[in-house]
C-alpha positions as CSV (number, residue, x, y, z in Angstrom):
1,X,-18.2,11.2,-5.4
2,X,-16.4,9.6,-3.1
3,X,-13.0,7.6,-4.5
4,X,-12.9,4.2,-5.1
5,X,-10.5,2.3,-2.7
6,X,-7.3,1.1,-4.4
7,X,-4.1,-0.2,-3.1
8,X,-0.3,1.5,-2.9
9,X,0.3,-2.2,-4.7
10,X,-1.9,-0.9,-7.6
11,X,-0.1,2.4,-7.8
12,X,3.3,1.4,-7.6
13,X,2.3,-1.1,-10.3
14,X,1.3,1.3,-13.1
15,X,4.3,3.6,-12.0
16,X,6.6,0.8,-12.6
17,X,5.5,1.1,-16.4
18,X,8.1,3.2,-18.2
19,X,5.7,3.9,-21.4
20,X,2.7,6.0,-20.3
21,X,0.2,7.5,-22.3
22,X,-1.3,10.4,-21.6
23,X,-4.7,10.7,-22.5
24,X,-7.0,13.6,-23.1
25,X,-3.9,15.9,-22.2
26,X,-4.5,20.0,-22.6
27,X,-3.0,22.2,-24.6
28,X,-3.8,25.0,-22.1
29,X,-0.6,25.4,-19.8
30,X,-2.6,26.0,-16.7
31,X,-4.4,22.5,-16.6
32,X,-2.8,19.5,-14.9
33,X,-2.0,17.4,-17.9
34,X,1.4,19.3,-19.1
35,X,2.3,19.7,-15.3
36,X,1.8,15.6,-14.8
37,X,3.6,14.9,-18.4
38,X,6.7,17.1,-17.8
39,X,7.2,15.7,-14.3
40,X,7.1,11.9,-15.7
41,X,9.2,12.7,-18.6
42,X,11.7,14.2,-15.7
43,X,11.1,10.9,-13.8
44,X,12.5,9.1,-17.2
45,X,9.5,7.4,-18.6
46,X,8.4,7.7,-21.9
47,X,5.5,9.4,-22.4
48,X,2.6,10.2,-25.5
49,X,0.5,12.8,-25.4
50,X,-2.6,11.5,-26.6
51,X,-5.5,14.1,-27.7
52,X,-7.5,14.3,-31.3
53,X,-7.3,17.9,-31.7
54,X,-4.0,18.5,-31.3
55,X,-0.5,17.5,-33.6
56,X,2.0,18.3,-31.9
57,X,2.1,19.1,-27.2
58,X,5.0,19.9,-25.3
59,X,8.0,19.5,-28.4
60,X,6.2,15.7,-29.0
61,X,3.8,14.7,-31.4
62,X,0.6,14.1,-30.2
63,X,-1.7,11.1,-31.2
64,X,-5.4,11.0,-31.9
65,X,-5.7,7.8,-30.3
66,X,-4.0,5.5,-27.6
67,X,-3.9,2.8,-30.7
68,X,-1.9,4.4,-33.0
69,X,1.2,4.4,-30.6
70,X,3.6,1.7,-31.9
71,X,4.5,-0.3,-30.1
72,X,1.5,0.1,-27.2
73,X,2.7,2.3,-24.4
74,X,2.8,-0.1,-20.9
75,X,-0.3,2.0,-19.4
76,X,-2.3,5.3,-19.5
77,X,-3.2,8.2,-17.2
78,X,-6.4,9.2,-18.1
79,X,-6.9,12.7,-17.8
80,X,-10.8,13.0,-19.6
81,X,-14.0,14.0,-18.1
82,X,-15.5,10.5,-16.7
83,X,-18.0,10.6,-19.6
84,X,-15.6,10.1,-22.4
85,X,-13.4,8.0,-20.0
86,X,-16.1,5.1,-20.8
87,X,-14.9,5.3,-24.4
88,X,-11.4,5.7,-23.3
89,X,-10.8,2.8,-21.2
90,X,-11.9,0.7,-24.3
91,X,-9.8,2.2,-26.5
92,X,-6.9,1.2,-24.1
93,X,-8.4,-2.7,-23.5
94,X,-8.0,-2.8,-27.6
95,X,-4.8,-1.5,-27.7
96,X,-3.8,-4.1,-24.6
97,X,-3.0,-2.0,-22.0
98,X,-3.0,-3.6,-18.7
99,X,-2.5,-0.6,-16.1
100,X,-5.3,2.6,-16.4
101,X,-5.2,5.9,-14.1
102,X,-8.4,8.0,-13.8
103,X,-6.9,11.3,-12.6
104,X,-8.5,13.1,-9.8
105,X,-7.3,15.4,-7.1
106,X,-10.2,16.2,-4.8
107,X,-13.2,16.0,-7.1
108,X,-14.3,13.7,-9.7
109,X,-11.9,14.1,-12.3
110,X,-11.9,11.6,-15.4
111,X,-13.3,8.8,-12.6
112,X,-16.4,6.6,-14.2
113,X,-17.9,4.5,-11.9
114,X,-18.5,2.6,-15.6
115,X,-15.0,3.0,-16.9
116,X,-14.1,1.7,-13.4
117,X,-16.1,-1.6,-14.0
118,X,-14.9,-1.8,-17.2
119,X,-11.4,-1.8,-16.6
120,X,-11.9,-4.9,-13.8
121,X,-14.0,-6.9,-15.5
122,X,-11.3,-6.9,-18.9
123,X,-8.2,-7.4,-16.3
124,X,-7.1,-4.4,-16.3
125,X,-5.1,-2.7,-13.2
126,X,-6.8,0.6,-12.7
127,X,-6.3,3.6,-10.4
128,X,-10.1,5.0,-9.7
129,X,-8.3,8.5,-8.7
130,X,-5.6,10.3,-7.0
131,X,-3.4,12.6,-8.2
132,X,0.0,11.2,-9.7
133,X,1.7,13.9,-8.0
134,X,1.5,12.3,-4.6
135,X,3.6,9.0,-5.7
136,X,6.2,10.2,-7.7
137,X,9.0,10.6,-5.2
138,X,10.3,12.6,-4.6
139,X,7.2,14.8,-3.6
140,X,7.5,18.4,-3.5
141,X,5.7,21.3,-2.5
142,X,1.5,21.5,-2.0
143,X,1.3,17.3,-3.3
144,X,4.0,16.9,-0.1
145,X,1.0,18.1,2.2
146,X,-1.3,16.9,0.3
147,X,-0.2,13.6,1.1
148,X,0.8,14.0,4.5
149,X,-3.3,15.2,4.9
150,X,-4.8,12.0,3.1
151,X,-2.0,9.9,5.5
152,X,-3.2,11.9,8.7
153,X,-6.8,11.2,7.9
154,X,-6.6,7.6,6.6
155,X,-7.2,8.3,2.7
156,X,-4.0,7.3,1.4
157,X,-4.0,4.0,0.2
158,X,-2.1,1.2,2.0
159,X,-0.6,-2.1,0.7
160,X,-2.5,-4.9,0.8
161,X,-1.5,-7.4,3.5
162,X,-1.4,-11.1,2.4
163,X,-2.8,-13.3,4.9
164,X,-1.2,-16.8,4.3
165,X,-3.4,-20.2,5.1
166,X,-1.2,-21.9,7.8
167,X,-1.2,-25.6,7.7
């Protein structure tokens, strides 16, 4: 599936949020999800793991749902398969969150063409993939090239130019 366009604006909105959510996180070491949490709780956000099996991730506790953080976390990185993402992204419109990440790093990921609709049609910023990794500077390591690959073949996302109406 090929990933939805979306702007650096867009981005560097949601990681301008300082409370992030973390939702559908593993508790297996070797997924993505700790990897992505430790590195934004090194960046100084707050961060919530949210996931219904499990109490407690990472030394935090972990909620069953994105609505029983109080107050509301600013936005949530979305780290489900794209079939419980539909459910996801409404659990985040009722808990008013106004800026959603669908995680992806070369395939689908937690990306819902649905969940995608969804989001826009509510008002609600989303990011329709990429991997987090690439945009929190400073980058390091294989998300370094990675980015510097997407760059070389036009897939990393640009700001948005605003044409002004001259008079």
């Amino acid at each position: 599936m090929a990933k939805p366009n979306v702007s650096l604006d867009v981005i560097q909105n949601f990681l301008s949020q300082k409370r992030i959510a973390f939702i559908g996180i593993s508790r297996e070491r070797q997924n993505i999800g700790p990897s992505l949490f430790e590195e934004f709780r090194r960046h100084g956000y707050e961060v919530f793991a949210v996931n219904p099996k499990v109490d407690e991730l990472l030394g935090q506790r972990c909620y069953a749902r994105v609505q029983d953080i109080q107050p509301p976390p600013d936005a949530a990185l979305i780290l489900t398969s794209p079939n419980v993402t539909n459910a996801v992204v409404r659990d985040c419109s009722e808990a008013g969150i106004r800026h959603v990440w669908m995680y992806s790093s070369g395939n689908q990921g937690s990306v819902s063409p649905e969940a995608v609709e969804f989001c826009r049609a509510q008002g609600i910023e989303v990011v329709p993939g990429q991997c987090p990794f690439m945009f929190l500077d400073p980058v390091h390591s294989i998300h370094r090239f990675h980015r510097f690959i997407n760059k070389a073949f036009g897939k990393y996302p640009r700001k948005v130019e605003l044409v002004s109406s001259g008079s």
